[in-house]
C-alpha positions as CSV (number, residue, x, y, z in Angstrom):
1,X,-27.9,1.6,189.2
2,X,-26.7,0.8,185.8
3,X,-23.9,2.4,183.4
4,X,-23.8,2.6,180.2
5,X,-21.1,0.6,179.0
6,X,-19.5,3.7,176.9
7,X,-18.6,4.7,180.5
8,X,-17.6,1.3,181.8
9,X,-13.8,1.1,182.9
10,X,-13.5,4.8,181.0
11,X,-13.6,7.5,183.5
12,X,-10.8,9.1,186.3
13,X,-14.3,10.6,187.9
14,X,-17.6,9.7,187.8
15,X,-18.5,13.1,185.8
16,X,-19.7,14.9,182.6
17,X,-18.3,18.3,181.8
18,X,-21.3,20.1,180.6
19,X,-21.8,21.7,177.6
20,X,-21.3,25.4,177.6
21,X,-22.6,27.8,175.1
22,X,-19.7,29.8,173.9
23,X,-17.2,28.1,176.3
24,X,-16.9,24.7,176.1
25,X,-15.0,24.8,172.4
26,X,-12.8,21.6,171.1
27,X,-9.5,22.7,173.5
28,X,-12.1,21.9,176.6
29,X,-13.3,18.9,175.8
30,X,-10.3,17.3,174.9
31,X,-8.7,18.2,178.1
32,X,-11.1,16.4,180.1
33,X,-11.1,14.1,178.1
34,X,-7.9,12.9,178.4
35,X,-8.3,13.6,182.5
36,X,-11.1,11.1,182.2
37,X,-13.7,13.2,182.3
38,X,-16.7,13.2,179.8
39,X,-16.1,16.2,177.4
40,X,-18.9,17.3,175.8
41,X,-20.1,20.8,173.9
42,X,-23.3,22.7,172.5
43,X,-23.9,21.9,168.8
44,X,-24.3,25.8,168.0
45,X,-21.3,26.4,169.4
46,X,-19.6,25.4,166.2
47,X,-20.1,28.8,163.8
48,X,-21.1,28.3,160.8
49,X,-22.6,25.4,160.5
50,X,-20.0,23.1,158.2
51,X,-17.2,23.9,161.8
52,X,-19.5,21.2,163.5
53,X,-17.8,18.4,160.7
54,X,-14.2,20.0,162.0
55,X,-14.5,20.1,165.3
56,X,-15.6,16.5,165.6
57,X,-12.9,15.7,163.3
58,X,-10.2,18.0,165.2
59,X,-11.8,16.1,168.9
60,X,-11.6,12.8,167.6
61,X,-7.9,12.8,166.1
62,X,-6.7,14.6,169.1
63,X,-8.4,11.8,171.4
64,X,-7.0,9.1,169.2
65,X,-3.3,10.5,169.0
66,X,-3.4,10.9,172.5
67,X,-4.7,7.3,173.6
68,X,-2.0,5.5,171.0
69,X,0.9,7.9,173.0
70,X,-0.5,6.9,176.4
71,X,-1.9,3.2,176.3
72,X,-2.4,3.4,179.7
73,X,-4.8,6.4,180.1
74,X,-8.1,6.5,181.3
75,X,-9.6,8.8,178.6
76,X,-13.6,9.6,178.6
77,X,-15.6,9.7,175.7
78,X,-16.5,12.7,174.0
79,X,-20.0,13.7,173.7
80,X,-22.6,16.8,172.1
81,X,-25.3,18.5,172.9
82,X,-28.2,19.1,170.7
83,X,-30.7,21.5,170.9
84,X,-34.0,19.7,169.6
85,X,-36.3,22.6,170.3
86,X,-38.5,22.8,167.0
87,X,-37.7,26.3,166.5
88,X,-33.6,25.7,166.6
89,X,-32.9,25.4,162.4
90,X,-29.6,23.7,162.8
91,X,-31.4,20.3,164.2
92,X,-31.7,18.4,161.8
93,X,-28.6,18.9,159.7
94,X,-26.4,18.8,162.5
95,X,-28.2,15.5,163.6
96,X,-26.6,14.2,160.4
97,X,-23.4,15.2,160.9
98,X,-23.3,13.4,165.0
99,X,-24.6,10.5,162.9
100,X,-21.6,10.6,160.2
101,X,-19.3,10.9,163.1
102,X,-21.1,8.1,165.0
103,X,-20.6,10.4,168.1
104,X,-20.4,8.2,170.8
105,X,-22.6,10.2,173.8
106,X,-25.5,13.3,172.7
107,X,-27.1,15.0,175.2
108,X,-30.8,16.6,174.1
109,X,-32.7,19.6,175.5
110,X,-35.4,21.8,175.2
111,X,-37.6,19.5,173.5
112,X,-38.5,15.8,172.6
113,X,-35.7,13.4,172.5
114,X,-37.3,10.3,170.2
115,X,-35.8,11.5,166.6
116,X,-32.2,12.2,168.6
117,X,-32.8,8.3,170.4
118,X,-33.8,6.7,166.9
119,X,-30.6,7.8,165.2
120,X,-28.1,7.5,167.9
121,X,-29.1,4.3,168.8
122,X,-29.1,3.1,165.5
123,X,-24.9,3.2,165.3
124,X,-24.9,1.9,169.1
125,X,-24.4,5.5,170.6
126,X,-25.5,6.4,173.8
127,X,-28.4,9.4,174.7
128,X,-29.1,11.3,177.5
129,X,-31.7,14.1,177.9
130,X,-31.4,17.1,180.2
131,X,-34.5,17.5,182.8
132,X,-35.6,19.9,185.2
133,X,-39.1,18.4,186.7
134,X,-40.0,14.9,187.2
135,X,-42.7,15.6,184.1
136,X,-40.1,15.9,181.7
137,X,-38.2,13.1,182.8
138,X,-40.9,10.6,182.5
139,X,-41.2,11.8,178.7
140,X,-37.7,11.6,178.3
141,X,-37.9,7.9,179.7
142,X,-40.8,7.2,177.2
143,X,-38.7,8.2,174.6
144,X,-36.4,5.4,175.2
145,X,-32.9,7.5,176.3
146,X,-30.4,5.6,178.4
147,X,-29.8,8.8,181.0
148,X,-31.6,11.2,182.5
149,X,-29.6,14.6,183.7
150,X,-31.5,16.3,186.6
151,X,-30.5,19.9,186.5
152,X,-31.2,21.0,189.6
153,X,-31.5,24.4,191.4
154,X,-28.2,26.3,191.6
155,X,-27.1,25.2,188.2
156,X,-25.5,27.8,185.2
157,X,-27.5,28.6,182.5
158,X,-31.2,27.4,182.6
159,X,-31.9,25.7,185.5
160,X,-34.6,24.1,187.8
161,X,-36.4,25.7,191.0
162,X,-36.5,22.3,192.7
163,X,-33.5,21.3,194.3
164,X,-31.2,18.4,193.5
165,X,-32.2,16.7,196.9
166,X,-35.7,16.5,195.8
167,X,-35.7,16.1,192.0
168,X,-33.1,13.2,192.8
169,X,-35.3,11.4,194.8
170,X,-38.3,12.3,192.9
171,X,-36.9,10.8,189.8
172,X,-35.4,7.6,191.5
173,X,-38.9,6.2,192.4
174,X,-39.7,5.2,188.7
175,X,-36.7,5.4,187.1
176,X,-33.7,3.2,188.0
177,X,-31.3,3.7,184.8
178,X,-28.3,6.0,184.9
179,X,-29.0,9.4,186.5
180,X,-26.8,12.2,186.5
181,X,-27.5,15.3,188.9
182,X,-26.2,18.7,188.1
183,X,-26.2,22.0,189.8
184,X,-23.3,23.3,192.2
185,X,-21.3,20.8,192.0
186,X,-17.3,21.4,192.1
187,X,-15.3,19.0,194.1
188,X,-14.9,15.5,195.3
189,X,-17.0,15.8,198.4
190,X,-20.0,17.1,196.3
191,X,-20.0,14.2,194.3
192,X,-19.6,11.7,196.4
193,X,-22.5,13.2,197.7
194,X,-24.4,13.1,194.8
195,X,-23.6,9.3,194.9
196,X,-25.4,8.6,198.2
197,X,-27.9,10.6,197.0
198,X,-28.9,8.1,194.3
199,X,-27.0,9.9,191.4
200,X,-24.4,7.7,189.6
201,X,-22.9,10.6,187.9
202,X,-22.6,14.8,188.4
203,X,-22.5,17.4,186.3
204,X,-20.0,20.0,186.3
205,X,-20.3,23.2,184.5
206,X,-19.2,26.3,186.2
207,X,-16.5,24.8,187.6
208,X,-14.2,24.0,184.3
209,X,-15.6,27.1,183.0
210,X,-12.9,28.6,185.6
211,X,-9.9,26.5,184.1
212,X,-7.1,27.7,181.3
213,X,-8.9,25.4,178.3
214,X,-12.2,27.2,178.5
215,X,-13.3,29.2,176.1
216,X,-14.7,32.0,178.1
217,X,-12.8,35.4,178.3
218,X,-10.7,35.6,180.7
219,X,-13.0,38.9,182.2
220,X,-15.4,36.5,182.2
221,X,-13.5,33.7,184.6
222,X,-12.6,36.2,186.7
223,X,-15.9,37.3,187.6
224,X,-16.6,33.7,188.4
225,X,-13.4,33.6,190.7
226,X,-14.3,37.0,192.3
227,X,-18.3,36.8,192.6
228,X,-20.3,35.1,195.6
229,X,-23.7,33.4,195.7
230,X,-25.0,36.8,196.5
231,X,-23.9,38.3,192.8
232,X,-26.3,35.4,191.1
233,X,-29.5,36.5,189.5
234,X,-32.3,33.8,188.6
235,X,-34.4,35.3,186.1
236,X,-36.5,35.2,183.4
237,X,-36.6,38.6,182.1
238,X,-33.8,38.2,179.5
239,X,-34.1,34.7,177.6
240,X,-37.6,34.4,178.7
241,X,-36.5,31.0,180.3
242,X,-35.5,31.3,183.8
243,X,-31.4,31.0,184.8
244,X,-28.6,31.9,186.5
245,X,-26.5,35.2,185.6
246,X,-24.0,37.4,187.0
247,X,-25.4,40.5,188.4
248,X,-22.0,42.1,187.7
249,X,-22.2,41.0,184.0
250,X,-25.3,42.7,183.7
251,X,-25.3,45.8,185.6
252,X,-21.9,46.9,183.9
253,X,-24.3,48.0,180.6
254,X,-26.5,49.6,183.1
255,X,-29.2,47.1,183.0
256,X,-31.8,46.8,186.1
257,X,-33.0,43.6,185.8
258,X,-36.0,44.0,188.1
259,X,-37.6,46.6,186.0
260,X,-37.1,44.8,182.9
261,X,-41.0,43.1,181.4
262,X,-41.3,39.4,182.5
263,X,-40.3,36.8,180.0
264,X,-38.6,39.2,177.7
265,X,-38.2,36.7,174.4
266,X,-34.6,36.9,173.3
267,X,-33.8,40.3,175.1
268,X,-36.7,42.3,173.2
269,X,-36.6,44.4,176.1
270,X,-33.0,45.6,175.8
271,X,-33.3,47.8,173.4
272,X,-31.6,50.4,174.9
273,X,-28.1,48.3,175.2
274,X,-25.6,46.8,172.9
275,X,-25.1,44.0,175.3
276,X,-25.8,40.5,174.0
277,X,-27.0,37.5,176.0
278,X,-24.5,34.6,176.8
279,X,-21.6,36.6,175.1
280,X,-22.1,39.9,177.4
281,X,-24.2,38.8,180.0
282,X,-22.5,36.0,181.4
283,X,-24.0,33.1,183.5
284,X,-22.8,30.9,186.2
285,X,-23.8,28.6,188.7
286,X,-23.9,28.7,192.8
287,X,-20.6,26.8,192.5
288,X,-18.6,29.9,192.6
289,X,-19.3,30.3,196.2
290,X,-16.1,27.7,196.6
291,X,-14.6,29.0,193.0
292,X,-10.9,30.5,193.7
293,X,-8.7,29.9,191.1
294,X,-7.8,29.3,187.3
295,X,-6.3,25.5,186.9
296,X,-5.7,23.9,183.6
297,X,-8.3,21.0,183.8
298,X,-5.5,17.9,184.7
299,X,-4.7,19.9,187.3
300,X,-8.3,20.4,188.6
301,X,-9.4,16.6,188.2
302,X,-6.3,15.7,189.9
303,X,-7.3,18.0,193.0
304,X,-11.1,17.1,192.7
305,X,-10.3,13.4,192.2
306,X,-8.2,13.3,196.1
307,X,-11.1,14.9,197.1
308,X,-13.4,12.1,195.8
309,X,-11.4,9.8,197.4
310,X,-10.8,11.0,200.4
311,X,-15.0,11.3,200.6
312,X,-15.0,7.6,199.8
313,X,-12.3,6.6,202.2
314,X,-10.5,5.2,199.2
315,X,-6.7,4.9,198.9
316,X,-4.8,7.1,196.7
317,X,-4.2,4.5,194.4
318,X,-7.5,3.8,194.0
319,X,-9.1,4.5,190.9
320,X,-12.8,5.1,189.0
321,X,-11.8,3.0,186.2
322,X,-13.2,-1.0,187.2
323,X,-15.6,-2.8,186.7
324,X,-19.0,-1.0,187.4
325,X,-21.7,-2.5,189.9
């Protein structure tokens, strides 16, 4: 299947870091980065507003100065996630700034990609759109983006029912463009995987989230490191969306969520509890069921990428970084 060019000859793995709300922070992305992995974070993450101008700024000088010190690096784009829900107030005007910064890669979700394809694509940047049924990506395709990322069941934060095996397949009988498939994904066997599946890249999210440049607290990567597929919660009742949470994250405020309403809009419910979503109640993915340790990311794609090559037979010195088929 066909890759954008932005990722052409540009990646140590064929993966995107995905954007994590209140974890994936400047420090992240840069790091896998320069491992060759896509970096990429949420727009809100950047509080106040005016922060989203630094942080690009602060990305793309770090990227630069590291690229003219090592010539020979494979080093990933960087890329952002926008929220074009109608509701989210910081669209628009953070729009303009990914367009004054010429962002090279945006990922869209919860809503319509079009206005996000339009503007992007008018500098000669790159868009993909988060999906979770085949419905959505079929709109998204309409829309005119150039990657569809099919979040599939296991994933952190809000996720699909349907799992990756299906929505994969689903997806690949009318859509033959780049597809990326997320959910559970952590090493080099899992990808490679994903490959034969039809993907031609994975998402990773949980997994980074457990390295020494993430911006979660270090409670929180713990509990990632410690927990088990059994200490996951898929619910609705606290963003109204259904996703992936640590139990342990939850119940430590004394929380049950099974008696909490259904779809409880932005934790209306909780009134009885200082605990705040995301920050408090922490989410994760069914990736920690092989989650053990705390590497710095080089470290992690350097273990993940012997893994991918060992799945693909390849030799050590083989790398991701040639020409694409």
């Amino acid at each position: 299947m066909p890759m954008p060019r932005l990722f052409q000859r540009a990646l140590s793995l064929p993966a995107i870091g995905s954007p994590m709300f209140l974890v994936s922070f400047p420090p992240l992305v840069a790091a896998l980065c320069k491992a060759g992995v896509v970096g990429t974070f949420p727009h809100v993450n950047a509080r106040p507003q005016p922060q989203l101008d630094a942080w690009l700024t602060q990305i793309e000088r770090d990227l630069e100065a590291f690229r003219a010190s090592n010539p020979d690096a494979v080093v990933a784009p960087h890329g952002i996630n926008l929220i074009v829900h109608r509701t989210n107030p910081r669209f628009e005007p953070d729009l303009e700034v990914v367009v004054q910064h010429r962002v090279p890669f945006v990922i869209t979700c919860l809503g319509h990609p079009a206005p996000v394809v339009e503007a992007v694509h008018a500098y000669g940047g790159t868009v993909f759109c988060d999906v979770t049924s085949a419905e959505h990506a079929r709109k998204s395709m309409r829309a005119g983006v150039d990657g569809l990322i099919c979040v599939g069941a296991g994933a952190g934060g809000h996720a699909s029912s349907q799992s990756g095996f299906s929505l994969v397949r689903e997806i690949r009988e009318f859509w033959d463009g780049c597809l990326v498939l997320g959910g559970a994904i952590n090493d080099g066997w899992q990808i490679r995987a994903a490959e034969v599946l039809g993907a031609d890249l994975v998402y990773m999210g949980t997994r980074f989230l457990a390295t020494k440049e993430s911006q979660a607290q270090e409670d929180y990567k713990q509990m990632v490191v410690d927990s088990r597929v059994s200490d996951l919660v898929y619910t609705d009742r606290l963003s109204g969306v259904h996703a992936n949470y640590l139990r342990p994250s939850i119940e430590r405020f004394g929380i049950d969520v099974d008696t909490l309403p259904p779809k409880a809009p932005d934790m209306s419910a909780l009134t009885n509890t200082e605990a705040r979503l995301w920050k408090d109640l922490w989410s994760a993915g069914q990736g920690i069921a092989t989650i053990h340790d705390i590497p710095t990311v080089a470290q992690l794609v350097e273990r993940i990428a012997a893994e991918y090559r060992a799945a693909c037979a390849l030799p050590p010195s083989a790398a991701l970084a040639k020409p694409v088929r």
